[in-house]
C-alpha positions as CSV (number, residue, x, y, z in Angstrom):
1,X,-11.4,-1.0,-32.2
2,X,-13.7,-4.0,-33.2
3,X,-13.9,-7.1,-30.9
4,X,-12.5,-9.2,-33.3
5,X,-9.5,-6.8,-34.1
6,X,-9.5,-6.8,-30.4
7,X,-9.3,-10.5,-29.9
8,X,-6.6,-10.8,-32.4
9,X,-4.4,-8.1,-30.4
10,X,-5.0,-10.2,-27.5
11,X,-4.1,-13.8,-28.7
12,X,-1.7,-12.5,-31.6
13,X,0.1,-9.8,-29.9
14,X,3.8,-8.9,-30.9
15,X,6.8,-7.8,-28.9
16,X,9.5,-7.4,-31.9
17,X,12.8,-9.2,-32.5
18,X,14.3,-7.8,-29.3
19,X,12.2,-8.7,-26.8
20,X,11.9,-12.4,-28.8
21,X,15.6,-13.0,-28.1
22,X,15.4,-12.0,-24.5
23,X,12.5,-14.7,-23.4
24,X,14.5,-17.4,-25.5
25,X,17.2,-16.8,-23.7
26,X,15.0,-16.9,-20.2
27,X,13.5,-19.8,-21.3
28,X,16.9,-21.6,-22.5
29,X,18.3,-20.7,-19.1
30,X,15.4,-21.7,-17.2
31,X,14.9,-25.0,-19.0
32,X,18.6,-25.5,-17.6
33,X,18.0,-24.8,-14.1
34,X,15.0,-27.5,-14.3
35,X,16.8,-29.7,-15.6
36,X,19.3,-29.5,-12.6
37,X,16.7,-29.1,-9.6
38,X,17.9,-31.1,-7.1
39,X,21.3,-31.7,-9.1
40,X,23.6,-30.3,-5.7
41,X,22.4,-32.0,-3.0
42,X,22.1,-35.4,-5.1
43,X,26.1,-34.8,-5.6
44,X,26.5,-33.9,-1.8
45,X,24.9,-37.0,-1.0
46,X,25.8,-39.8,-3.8
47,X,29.6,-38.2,-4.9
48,X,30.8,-36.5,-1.5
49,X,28.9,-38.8,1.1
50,X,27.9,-35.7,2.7
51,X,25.1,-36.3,5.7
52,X,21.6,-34.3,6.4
53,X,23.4,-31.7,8.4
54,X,25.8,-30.8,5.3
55,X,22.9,-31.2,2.8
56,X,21.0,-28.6,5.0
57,X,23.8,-26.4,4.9
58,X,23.7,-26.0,1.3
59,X,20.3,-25.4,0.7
60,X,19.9,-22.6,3.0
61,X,23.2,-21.2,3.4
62,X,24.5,-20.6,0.0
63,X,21.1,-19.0,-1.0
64,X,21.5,-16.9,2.1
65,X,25.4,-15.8,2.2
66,X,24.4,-15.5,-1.9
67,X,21.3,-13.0,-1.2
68,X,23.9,-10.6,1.2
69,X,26.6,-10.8,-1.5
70,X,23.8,-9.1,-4.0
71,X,23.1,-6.7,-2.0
72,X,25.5,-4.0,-3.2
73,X,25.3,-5.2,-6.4
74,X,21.1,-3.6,-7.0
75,X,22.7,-0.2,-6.6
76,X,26.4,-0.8,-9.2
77,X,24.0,-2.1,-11.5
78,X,21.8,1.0,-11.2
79,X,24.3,3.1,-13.1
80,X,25.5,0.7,-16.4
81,X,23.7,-0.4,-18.9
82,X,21.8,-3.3,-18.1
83,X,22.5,-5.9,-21.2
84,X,25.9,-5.7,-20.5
85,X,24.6,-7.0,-16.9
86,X,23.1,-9.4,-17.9
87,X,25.5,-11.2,-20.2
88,X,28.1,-10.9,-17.1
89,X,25.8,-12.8,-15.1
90,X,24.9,-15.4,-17.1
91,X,28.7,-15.9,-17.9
92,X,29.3,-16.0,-14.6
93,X,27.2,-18.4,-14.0
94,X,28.1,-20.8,-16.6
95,X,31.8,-20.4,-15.5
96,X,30.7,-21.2,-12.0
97,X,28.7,-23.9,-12.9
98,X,31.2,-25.5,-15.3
99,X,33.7,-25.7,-12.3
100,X,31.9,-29.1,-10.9
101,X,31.7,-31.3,-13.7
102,X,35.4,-30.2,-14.1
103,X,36.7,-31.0,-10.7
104,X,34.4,-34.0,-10.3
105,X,36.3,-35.6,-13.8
106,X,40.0,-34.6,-12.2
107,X,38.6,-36.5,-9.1
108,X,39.2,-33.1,-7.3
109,X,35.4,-31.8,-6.2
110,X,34.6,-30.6,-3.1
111,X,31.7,-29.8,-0.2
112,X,33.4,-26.3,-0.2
113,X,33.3,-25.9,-4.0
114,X,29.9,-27.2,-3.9
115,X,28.7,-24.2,-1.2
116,X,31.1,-21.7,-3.1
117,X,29.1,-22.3,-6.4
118,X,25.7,-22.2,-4.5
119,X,26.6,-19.0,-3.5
120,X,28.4,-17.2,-6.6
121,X,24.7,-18.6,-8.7
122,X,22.6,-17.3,-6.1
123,X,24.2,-13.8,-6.2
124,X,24.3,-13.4,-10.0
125,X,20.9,-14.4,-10.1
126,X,19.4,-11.8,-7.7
127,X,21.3,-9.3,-10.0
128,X,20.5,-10.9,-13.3
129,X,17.0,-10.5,-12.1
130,X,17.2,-6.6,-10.7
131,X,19.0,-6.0,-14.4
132,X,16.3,-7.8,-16.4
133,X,13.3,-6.1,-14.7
134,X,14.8,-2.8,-15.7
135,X,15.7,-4.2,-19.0
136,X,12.1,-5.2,-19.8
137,X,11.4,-1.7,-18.4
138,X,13.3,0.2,-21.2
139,X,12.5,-2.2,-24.2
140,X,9.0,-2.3,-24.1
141,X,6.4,0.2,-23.3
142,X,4.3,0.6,-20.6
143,X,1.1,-1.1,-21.9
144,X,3.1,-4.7,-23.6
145,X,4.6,-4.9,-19.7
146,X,1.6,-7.2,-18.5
147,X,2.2,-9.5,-21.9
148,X,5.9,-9.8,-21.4
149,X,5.4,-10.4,-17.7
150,X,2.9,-13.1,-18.7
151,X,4.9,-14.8,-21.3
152,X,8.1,-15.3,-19.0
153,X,5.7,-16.9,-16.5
154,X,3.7,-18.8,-19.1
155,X,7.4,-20.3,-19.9
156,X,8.5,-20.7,-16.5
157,X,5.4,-23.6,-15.4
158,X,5.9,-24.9,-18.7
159,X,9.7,-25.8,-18.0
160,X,9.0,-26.6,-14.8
161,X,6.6,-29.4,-16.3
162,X,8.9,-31.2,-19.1
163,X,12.2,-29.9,-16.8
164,X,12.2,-32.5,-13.9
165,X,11.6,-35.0,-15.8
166,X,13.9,-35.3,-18.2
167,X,16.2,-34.2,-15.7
168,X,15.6,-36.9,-13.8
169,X,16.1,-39.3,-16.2
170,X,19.4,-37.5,-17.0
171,X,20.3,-38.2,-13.7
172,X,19.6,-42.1,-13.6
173,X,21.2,-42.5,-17.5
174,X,24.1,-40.5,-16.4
175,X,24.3,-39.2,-12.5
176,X,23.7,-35.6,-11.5
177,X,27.1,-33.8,-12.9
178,X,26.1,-34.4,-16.4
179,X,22.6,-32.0,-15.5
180,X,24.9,-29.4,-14.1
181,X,26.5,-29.4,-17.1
182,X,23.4,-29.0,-19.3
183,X,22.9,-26.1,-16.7
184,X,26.3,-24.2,-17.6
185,X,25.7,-24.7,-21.1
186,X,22.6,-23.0,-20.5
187,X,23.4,-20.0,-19.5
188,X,26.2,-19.6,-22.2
189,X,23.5,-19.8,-24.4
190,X,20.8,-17.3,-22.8
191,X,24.4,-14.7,-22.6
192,X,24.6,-15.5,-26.4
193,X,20.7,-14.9,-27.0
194,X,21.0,-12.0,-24.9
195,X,23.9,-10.6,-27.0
196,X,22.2,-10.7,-30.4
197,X,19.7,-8.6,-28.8
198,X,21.4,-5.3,-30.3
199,X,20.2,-2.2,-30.2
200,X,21.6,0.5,-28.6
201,X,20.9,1.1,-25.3
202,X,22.2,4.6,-23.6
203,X,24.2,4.8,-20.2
204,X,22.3,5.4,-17.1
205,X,22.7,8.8,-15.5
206,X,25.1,8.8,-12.5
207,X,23.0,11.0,-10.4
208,X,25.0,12.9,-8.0
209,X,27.7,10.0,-8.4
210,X,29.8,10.9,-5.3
211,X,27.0,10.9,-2.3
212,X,24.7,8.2,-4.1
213,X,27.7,5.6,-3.6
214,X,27.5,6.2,0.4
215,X,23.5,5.8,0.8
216,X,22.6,3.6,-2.4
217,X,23.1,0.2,-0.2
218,X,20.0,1.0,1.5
219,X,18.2,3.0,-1.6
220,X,16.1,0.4,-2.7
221,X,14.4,-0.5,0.9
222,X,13.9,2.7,1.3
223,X,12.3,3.3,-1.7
224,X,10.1,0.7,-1.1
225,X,9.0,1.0,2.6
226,X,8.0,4.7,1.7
227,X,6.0,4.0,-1.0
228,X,2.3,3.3,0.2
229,X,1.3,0.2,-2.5
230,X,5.0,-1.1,-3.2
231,X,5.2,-1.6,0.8
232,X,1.9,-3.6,1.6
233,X,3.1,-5.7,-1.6
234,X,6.8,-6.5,-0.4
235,X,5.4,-7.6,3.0
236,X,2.8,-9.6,1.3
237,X,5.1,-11.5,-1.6
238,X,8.1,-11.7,1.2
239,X,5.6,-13.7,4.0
240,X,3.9,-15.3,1.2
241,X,6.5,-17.1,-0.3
242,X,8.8,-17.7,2.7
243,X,6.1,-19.3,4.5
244,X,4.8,-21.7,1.3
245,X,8.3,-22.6,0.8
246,X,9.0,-23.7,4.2
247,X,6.7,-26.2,4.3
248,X,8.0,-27.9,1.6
249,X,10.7,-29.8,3.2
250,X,7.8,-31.3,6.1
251,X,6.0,-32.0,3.0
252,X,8.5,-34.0,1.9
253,X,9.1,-35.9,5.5
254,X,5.4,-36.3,5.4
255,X,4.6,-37.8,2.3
256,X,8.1,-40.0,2.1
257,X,8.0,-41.0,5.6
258,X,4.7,-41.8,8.2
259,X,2.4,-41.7,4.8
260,X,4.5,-44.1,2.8
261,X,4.1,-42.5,-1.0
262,X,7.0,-43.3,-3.2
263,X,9.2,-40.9,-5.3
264,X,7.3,-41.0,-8.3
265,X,4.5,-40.2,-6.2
266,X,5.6,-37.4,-4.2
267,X,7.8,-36.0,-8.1
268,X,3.8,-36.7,-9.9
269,X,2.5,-34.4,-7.1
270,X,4.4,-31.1,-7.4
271,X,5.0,-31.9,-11.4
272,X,1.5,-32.1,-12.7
273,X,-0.1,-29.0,-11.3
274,X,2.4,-26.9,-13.4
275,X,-0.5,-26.8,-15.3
276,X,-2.4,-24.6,-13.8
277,X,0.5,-22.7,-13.9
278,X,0.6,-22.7,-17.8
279,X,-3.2,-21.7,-17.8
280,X,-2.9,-19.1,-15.3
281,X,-0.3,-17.4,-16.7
282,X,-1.9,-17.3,-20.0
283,X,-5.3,-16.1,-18.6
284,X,-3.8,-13.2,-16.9
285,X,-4.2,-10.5,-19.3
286,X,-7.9,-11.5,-20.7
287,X,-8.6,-10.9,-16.7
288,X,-7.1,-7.2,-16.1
289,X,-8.4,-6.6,-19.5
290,X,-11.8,-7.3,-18.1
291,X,-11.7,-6.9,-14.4
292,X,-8.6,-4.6,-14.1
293,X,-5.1,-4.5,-12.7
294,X,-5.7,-4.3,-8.8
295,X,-9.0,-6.0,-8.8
296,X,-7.5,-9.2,-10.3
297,X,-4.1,-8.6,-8.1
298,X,-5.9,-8.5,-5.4
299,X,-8.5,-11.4,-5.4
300,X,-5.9,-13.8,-7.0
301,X,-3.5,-13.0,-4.1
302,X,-6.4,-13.8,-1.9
303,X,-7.0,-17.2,-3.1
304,X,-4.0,-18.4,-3.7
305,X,-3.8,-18.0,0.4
306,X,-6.5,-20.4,0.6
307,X,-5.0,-23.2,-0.6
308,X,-1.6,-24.4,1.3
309,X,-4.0,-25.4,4.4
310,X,-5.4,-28.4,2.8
311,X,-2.4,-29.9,2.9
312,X,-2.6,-30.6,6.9
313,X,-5.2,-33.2,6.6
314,X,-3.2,-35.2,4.2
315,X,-3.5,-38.8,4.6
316,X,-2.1,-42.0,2.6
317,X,-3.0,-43.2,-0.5
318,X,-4.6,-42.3,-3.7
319,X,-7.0,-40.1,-1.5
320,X,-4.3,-38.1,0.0
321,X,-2.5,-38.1,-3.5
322,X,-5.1,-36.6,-5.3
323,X,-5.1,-33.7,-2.0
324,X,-2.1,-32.8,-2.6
325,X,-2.4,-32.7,-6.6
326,X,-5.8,-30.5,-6.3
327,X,-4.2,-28.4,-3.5
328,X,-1.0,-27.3,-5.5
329,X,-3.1,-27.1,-8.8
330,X,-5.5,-24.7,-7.4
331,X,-2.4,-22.9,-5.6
332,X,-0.1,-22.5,-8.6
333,X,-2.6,-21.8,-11.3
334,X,-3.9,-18.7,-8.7
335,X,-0.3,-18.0,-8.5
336,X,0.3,-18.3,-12.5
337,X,-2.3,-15.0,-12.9
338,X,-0.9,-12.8,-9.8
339,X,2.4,-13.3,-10.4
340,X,2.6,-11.4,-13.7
341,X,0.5,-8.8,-12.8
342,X,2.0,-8.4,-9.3
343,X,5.4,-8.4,-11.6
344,X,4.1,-5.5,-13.9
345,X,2.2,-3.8,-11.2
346,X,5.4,-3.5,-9.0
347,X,7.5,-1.9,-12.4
348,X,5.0,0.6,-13.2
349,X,4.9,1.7,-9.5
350,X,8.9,2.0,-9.9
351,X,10.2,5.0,-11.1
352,X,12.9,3.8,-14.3
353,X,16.2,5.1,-12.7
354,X,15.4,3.1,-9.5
355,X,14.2,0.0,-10.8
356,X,17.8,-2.4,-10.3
357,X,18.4,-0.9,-6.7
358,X,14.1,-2.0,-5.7
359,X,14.2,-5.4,-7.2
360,X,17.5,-6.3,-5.9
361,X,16.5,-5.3,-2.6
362,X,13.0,-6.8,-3.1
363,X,14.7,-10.2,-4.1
364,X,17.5,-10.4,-1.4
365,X,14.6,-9.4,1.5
366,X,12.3,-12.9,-0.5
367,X,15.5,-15.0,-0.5
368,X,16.6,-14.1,3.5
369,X,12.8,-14.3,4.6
370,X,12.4,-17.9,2.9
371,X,15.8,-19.2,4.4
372,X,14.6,-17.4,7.7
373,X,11.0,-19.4,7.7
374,X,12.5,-22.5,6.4
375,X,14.9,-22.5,9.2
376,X,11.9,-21.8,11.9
377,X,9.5,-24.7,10.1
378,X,12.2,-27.1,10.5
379,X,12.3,-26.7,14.2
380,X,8.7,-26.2,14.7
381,X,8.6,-29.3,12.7
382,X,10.9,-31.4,14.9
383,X,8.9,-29.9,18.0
384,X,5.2,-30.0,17.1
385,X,5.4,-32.7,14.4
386,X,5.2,-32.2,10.7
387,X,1.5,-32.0,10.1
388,X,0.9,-29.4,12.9
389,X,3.7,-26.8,11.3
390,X,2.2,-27.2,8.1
391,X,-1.6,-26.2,9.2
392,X,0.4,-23.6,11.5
393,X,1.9,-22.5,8.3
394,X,-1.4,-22.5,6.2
395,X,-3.2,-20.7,9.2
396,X,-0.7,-17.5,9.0
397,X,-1.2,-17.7,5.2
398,X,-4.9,-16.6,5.5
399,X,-3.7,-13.7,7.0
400,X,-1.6,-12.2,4.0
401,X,-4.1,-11.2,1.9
402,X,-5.1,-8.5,4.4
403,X,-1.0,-6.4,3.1
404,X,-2.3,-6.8,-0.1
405,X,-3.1,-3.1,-1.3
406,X,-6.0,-1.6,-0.4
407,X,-6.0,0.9,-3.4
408,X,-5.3,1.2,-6.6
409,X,-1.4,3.0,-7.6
410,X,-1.2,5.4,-9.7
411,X,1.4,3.9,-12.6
412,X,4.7,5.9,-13.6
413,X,4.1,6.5,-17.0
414,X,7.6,8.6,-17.4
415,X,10.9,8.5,-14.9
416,X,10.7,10.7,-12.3
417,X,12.7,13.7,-12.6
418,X,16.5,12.8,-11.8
419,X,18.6,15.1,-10.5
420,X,21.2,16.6,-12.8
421,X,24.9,15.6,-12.8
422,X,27.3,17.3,-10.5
């Protein structure tokens, strides 16, 4: 192959119809979900005069009761055909969603309805998520995985750049309902893009039907913690996140409290970065095409480690503004070229008929471990001040680079064998 035959592969490469109408509909549901960030507690707060303690409650415990719904749900999903999945989920979200502007017109909305939601979107996502990664699995092959992977990241920074925003002047035109509206409608959409999909796509194989149904609740840890690279990787993505996330609410106490920055201020910081995402993203597969898969995994997912302690010598100011800005930028754009490979890396490491049960579980352990940490920041927060849990927090950090895998896997290119059917 000539380079520039090579370069055009590269910067012009094609995924078909199908695969087209399943990232518009990721993007068209993720665009949704932007435009709502902070859409709950905002209602909590402004329509049900809810205080901290409520607003707290909602953030953690609907993403947590939701992650331990899911988790049967990685191994039912296992055996149907995943599109179907998919479409349910997104319908279920949209009716879910669709409930609160509802209520809140017939004057009839309520804290509980508010946590019930939280919880029925936070379960169907983990699933939509399990079913989509073994979707992507069956619809491309093995060497377009890394471009898909990267695409669906390029597309989440960019909504998460132009989302927020307009979102948030959604939100001052017409209060936060009318953004968990555009939400719903959202996902009715992605089911619809979803849908025209097509294709046929055959029925999973119930292997051994009867005895999976008492052990598969467990299948996908297990699968996981016995696998020598998927294991240093879940621990690593699991403390990772969990411990970057739970320093964003002391962030927020920091830089809105004792520092004095403003909301713009504090939105600008988080919102501009994005970019790096967007370049990251797009920069991943030049890199593994030069560098390799677990060369780049692995010194992206170092660096990115570097980064969050920066943030405990913020100070006030345009000084301690432009911190933050260059600390997140240098953060996400490291994240926006692991994350795609990490996300193909962990599929090609995952035999096919196991896929839904691995990522469900591998989701549900990220969501519990970030509402754990969070939890554990706040009071170390409250204790040791907000500044000292977040250097505590970026101190730990350096240390997650050393579960990163020390050796290269060696990629399923077919299933494994699967048992026959009894």
């Amino acid at each position: 192959m000539t380079s520039g035959h090579r370069m055009k592969r590269l910067l012009g490469h094609r995924l078909g119809r199908r695969f087209g109408w399943l990232w518009g509909a990721y993007g068209t549901s993720a665009l949704g979900t932007w435009l709502a960030f902070g859409a709950f507690p905002l209602i909590a707060i402004q329509v049900l005069h809810a205080g901290p303690a409520e607003v707290a409650v909602l953030s953690s415990v609907g993403a947590a009761v939701g992650a331990a719904v899911a988790v049967p749900l990685g191994p039912w999903v296992e055996f149907r055909r995943k599109r179907p999945v998919l479409i349910t989920m997104d319908l279920m979200r949209f009716a879910a969603l669709l409930t609160i502007p509802v209520a809140y017109t017939l004057g009839a909305l309520t804290f509980f309805q508010l946590l019930l939601v939280s919880v029925v979107v936070a379960a169907a996502d983990i699933t939509f998520r399990a079913a989509s990664g073994a979707y992507l699995k069956t619809l491309l092959p093995a060497e377009d995985l890394l471009v898909a992977n990267a695409r669906f990241e390029s597309t989440t920074w960019t909504t998460t750049i132009i989302g927020p925003p307009l979102g948030g002047a959604a939100i001052g035109l017409f209060g936060p309902v009318v953004t968990v509206l555009a939400d719903a409608v959202s996902y009715l959409l992605s089911a619809l893009g979803i849908r025209a999909i097509g294709g046929h796509e055959p029925r999973p194989e119930r292997q051994e039907a009867t005895r999976m149904r008492a052990r598969t609740l467990l299948d996908g840890w297990r699968y996981i913690l016995a696998d020598a690279t998927l294991r240093p990787l879940f621990f690593h993505t699991a403390l990772f996140q969990g411990l970057v996330m739970a320093t964003q609410p002391l962030l927020a106490v920091l830089m809105l409290g004792p520092l004095g920055f403003t909301p713009w201020q504090y939105g600008l910081a988080f919102a501009a970065p994005s970019i790096g995402g967007l370049l990251g993203s797009r920069l991943a597969r030049p890199l593994v095409s030069r560098f390799g898969q677990h060369q780049v995994l692995v010194v992206t997912g170092a660096l990115r480690a570097i980064w969050p302690i920066g943030l405990a010598f913020l100070g006030p100011g345009t000084g301690g503004l432009l911190l933050v800005i260059g600390v997140e930028l240098g953060l996400i754009f490291c994240c926006g070229v692991f994350n795609p490979v990490y996300a193909t890396y962990r599929l090609e490491c995952t035999a096919t008929h196991r896929v839904a049960r691995t990522l469900s579980a591998w989701t549900v352990t990220t969501k519990a471990s970030t509402a754990l940490l969070t939890a554990l920041w706040g009071v170390l927060g409250s204790l040791l001040g907000p500044r000292t849990a977040i250097g505590l927090a970026g101190v730990l950090l350096l240390a997650t680079p050393f579960l990163l895998p020390r050796r290269t896997a060696a990629p399923l290119s077919k299933p494994e064998p699967t048992p026959s059917r009894t």
